[in-house]
C-alpha positions in Angstrom: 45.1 77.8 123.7 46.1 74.3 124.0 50.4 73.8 125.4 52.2 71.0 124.0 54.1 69.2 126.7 58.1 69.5 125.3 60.4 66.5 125.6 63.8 68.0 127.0 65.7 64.9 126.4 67.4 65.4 123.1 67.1 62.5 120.9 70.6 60.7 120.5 72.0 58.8 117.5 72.1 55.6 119.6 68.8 56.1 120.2 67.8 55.9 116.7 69.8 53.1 115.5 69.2 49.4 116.0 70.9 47.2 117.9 71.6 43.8 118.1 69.5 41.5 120.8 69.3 38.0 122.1 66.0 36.7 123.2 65.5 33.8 125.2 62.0 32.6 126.3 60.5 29.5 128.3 57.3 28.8 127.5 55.0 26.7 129.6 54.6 23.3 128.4 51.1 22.8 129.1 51.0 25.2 125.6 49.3 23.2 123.1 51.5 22.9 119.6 49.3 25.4 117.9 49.0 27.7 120.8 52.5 27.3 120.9 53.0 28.6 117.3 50.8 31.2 117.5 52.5 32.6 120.9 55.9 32.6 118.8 54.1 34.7 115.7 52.9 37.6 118.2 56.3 37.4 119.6 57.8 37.9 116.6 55.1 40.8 115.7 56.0 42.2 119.4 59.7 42.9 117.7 58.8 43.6 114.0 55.8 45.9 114.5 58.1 48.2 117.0 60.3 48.6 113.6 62.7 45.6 114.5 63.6 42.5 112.3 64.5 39.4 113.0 67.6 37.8 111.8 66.9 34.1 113.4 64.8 32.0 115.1 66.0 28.3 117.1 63.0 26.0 118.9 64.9 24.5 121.5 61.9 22.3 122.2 61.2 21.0 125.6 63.8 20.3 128.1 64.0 20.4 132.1 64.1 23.5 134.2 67.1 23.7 136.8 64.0 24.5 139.4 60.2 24.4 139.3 58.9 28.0 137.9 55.0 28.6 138.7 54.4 24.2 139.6 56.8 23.4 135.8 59.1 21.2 136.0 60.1 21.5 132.3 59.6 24.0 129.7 59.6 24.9 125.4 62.9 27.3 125.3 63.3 29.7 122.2 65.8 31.9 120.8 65.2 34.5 118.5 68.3 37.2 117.3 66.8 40.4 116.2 68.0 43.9 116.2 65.5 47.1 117.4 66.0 50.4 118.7 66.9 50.6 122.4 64.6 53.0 123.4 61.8 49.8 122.5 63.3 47.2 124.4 61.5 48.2 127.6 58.0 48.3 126.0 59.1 44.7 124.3 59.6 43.4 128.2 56.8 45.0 129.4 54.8 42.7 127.0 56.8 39.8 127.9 56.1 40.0 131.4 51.9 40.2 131.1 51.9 36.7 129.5 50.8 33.9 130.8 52.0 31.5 128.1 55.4 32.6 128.9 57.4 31.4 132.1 60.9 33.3 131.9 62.1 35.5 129.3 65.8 37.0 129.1 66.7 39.6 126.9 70.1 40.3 126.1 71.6 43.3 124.1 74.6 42.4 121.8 78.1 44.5 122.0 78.3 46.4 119.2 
């Protein structure tokens, strides 16, 4: 007989709501236009597919960083508003992090 492993953490209401979020990215410049695109579209498919949607998205386009991050000296900034549960948000950053096309990223959740 096969046990099923029991989660003993009971499953709150904020847990299952969404919540408002601020996303701000810095994408390496040496990101061809197209690339560039395409990096935003699996962003946004990052957020939607984890049950999220996304209220607004602002290119910034290319302006200087305050210090050099991996040998940039400038970088493509985005923000995208979006709301998703909070138990997601870690996975979201998670994926954020492994990119390559993507020097900084800062998430920020929303009061409520």
């Amino acid at each position: 007989m096969v046990s099923k492993k029991v989660s003993k953490e009971p499953v709150t209401v904020e847990d299952t709501q969404l919540r408002d979020y601020e996303l701000v990215l810095i994408f390496n410049p040496e990101v061809v236009d197209e690339a560039l695109d395409t990096t935003i579209d699996n962003t946004n498919k990052l957020i939607t597919e984890r049950g999220g949607t996304i209220s607004n998205t602002e290119q910034w386009g290319k302006r200087k960083l305050a210090y050099p991050i991996e040998h940039c000296v400038e970088g493509f900034y985005l923000l995208t508003q979006f709301k998703l549960k909070p138990a997601l948000s870690k996975g979201l950053e998670a994926n954020l992090q492994t990119s390559e096309k993507i020097l900084r990223h800062l998430l920020i959740k929303m009061s409520s």
